[in-house]
C-alpha positions in Angstrom: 22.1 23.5 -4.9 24.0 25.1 -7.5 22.9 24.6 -11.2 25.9 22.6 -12.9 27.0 24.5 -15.4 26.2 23.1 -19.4 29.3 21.9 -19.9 30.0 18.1 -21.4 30.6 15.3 -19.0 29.7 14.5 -15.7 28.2 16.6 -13.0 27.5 16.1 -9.0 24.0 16.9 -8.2 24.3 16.3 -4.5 23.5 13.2 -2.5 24.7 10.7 -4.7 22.9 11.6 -7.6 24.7 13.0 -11.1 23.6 14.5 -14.5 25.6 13.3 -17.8 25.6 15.9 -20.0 26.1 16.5 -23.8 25.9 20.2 -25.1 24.2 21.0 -27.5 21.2 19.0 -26.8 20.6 19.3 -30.5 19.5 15.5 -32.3 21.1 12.8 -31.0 23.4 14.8 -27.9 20.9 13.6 -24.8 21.3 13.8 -21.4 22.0 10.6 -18.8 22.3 10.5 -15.2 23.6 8.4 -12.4 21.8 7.3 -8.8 24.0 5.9 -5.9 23.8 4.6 -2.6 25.4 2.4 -0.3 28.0 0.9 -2.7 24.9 0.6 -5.4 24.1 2.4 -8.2 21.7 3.0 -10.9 21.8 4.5 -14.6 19.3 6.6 -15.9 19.5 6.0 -20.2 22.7 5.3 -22.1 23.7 7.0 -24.8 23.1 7.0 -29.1 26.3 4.9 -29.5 28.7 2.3 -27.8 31.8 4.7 -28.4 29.4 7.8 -26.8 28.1 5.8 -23.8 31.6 3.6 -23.4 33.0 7.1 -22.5 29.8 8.2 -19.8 30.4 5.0 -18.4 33.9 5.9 -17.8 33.6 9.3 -16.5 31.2 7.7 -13.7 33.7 4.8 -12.7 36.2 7.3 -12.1 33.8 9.8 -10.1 32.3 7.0 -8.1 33.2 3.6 -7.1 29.7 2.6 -7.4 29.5 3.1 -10.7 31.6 -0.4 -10.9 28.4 -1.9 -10.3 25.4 -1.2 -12.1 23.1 -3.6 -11.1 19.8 -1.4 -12.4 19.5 0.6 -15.8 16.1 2.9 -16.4 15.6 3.9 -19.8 13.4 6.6 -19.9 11.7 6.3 -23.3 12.4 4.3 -26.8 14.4 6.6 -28.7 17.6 5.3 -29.2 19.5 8.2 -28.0 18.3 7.0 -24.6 18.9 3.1 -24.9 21.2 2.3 -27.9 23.7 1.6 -25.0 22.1 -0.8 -23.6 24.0 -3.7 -24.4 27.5 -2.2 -22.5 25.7 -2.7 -19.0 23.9 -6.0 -19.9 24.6 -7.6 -16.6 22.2 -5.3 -15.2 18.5 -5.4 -15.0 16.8 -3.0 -17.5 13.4 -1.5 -16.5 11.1 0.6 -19.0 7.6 1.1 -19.1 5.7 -1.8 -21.2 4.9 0.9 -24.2 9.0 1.6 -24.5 9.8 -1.2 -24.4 7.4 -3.1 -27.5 8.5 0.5 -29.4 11.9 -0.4 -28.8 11.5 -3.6 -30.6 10.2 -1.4 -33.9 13.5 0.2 -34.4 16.5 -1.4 -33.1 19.8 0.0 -33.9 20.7 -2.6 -36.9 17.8 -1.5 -39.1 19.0 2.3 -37.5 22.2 1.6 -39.3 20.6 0.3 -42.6 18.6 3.5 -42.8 21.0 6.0 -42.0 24.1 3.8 -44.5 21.0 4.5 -47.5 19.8 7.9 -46.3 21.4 9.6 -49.4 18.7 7.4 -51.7 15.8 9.3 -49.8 16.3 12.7 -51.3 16.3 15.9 -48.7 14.4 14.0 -46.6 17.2 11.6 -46.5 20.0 14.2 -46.6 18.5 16.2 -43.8 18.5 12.8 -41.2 22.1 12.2 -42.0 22.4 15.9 -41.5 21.0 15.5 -38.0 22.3 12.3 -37.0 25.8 11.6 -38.8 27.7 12.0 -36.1 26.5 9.2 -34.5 27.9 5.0 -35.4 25.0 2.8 -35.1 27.0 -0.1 -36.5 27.6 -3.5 -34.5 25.3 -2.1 -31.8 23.5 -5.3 -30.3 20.1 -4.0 -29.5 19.7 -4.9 -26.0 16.1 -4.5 -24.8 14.6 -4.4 -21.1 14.7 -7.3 -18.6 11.6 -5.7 -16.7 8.9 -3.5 -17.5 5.8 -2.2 -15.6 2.6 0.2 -16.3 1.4 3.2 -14.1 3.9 3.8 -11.3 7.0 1.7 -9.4 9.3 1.9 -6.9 12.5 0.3 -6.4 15.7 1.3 -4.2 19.4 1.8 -4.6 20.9 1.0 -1.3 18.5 2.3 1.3 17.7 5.4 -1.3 13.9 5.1 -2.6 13.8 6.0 -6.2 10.2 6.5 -8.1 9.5 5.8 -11.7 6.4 7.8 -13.0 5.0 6.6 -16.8 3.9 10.3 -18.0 3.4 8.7 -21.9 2.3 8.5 -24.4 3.5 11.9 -24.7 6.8 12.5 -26.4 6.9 8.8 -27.1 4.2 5.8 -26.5 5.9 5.2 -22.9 7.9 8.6 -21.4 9.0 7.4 -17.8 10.1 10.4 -15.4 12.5 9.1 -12.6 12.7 10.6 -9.4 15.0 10.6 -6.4 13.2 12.1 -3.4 16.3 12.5 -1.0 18.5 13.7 -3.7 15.7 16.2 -4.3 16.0 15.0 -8.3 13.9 14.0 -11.1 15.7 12.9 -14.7 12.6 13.5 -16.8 13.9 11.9 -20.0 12.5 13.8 -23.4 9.6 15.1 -21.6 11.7 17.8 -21.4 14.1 19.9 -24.2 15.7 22.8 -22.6 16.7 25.6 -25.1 16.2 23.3 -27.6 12.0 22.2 -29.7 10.0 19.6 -28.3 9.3 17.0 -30.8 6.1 15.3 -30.3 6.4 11.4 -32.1 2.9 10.1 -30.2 1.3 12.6 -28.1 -1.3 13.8 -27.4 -0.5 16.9 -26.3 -2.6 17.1 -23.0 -0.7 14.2 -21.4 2.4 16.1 -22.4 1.4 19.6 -20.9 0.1 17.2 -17.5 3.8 15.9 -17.0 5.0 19.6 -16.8 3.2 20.8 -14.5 4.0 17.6 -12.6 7.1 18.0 -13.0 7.3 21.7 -12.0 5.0 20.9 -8.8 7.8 18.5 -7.6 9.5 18.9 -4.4 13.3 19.0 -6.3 16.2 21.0 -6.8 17.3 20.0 -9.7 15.4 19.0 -12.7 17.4 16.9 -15.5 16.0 17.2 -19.2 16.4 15.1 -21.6 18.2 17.3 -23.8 19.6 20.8 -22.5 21.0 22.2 -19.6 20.1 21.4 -15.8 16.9 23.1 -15.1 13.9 23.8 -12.5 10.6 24.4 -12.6 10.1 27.4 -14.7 11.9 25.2 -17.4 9.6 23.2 -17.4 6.9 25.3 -17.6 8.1 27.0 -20.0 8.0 23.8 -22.3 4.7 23.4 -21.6 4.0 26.9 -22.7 5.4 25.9 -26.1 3.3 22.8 -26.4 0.5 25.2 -25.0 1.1 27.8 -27.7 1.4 25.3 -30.9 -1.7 23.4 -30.0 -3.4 26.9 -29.8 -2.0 28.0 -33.1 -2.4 24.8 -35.2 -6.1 24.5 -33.8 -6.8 27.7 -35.7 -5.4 26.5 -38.7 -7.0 23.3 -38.4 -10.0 24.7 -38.0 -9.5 27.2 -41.3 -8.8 23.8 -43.8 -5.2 24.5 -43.8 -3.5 21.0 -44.0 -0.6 20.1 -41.6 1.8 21.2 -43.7 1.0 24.2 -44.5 -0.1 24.9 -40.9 3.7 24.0 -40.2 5.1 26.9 -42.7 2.3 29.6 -41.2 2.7 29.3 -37.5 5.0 32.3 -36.3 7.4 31.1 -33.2 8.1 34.6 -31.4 10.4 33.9 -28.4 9.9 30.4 -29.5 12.2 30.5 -32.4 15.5 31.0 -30.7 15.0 27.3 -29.3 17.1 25.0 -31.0 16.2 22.9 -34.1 12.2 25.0 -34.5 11.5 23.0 -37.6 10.4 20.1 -35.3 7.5 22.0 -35.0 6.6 20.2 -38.5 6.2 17.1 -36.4 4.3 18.5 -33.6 1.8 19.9 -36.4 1.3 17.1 -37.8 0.7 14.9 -34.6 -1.9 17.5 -33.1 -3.7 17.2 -36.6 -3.6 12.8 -36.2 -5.2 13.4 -32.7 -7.8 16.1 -33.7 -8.7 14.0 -37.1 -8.1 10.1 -36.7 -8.5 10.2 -40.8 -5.4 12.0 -41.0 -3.0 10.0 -42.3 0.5 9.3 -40.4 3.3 11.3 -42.6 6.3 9.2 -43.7 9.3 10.1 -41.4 11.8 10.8 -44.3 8.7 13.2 -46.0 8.5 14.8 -42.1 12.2 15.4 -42.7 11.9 16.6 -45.8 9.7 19.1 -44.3 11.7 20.2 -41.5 14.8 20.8 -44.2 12.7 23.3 -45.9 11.8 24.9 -42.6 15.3 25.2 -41.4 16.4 26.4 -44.8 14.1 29.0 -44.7 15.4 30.3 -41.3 18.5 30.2 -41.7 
């Protein structure tokens, strides 16, 4: 199969399957994709907002009659770049694992809109979310959570087609879900993967992270749908798992020398690393290794992690 090229909108991925995608990949742009069969079809994630996924849902309908009738909905993780959505294919069931779907419930899209409508009263931290995530309208978005959730792994079909859902989490988040199509030779791996673009690590830990790479790349698929980025294979994904590999490396050492999280963050050089899109995230990962390694370290405020990852991206650009 030819890799679609990373182009906005809506791309055949052969067999009935089909990637959604949303250049850049930078905060907030994240991937979706589509599974049909036999006049049935499933969606993999919505989108950050109702305008955003409104317009996916479109481009589908017109590419596929099946798309008419969603009757299943996976959302991959809880970030709501990946189930804000929801509520525009209600009628169908929703299925998550059982950690995505109680972190769902911590922060819906309402209070998403309350924070982002006061973001200017957090200082930079504040200034550098609405930075990221402005472009986005989280208001009168009814959070819609899943129907159905499970632990470990599940099947469940679209026509005759067998599709598999694989809980990789905690990892990126408490409850990462990969979801693969064996006859389409496709997995949609949700934020397990970023391609071209940082890995941010919200729960970790790390080894369960680096474990759903080399799962991923061992998979008998052609193409291999991040969460953020272009269409990829399995060198993508190991090369994420080389990032993850090298900051866990390089933060150990510093953990291990008394420097804090922070200033571990400012210290670790990137290399080839640094071309990725939005490398401040590493601020996050830094301090997540440190949580795991030390369970007396303190979780970091979000809007002081953002404030953080401002002065990193100041200082590199």
């Amino acid at each position: 199969m030819a890799r679609p090229p990373y182009e906005r909108g809506l791309h055949a991925l052969g067999g009935g399957s089909w990637a959604f995608l949303q250049p850049d990949g930078s905060w907030g742009w994240s991937n979706a994709g589509l599974v049909t069969d036999a006049g049935e079809a499933l969606l993999v994630d919505t989108l950050y907002d109702l305008r955003l996924t409104a317009e996916m849902l479109g481009a589908m309908r017109r590419a596929t009659a099946a798309a008419a009738r969603i009757g299943t909905l996976v959302n991959t993780h809880a970030n709501g770049d990946h189930c804000y959505g929801n509520q525009l294919v209600a009628g169908a069931r929703i299925i998550a694992s059982s950690a995505s779907a109680a972190e769902m419930d911590e922060l819906p899209p309402d209070r998403m809109a309350v924070l982002m409508k006061n973001a200017a009263a957090f200082g930079p931290g504040g200034a550098f979310l609405a930075r990221c995530l402005g472009g986005f309208d989280f208001e009168g978005i009814v959070h819609t959570p899943p129907t159905e959730t499970f632990c470990g792994e599940r099947e469940i079909r679209v026509g005759a087609k067998e599709v598999r859902l694989i809980e990789v989490g905690p990892a990126h988040t408490r409850g990462d879900v990969l979801v693969h199509v064996p006859a389409d030779r496709v997995v949609f791996t949700g934020d397990i993967l970023f391609i071209d673009g940082t890995p941010i690590m919200w729960a970790g830990p790390v080894s369960n992270w680096i474990a759903a790479c080399e799962r991923i790349a061992a998979m008998d698929v052609d193409a291999v749908v991040p969460g953020h980025g272009p269409v990829t294979d399995a060198a993508g994904a190991l090369r994420v798992r080389d990032y993850l590999v090298y900051v866990r490396d390089e933060a150990r050492k510093r953990h291990d020398a008394g420097l804090s999280a922070a200033e571990a963050a400012r210290d670790i050089a990137l290399g080839d690393f640094s071309a990725w899109g939005d490398a401040e995230r590493i601020v996050v990962n830094v301090h997540t290794l440190y949580r795991e390694w030390d369970a007396k370290e303190s979780p970091v405020n979000v809007i002081e992690l953002f404030a953080l990852m401002a002065e990193l991206a100041r200082r590199a650009s």
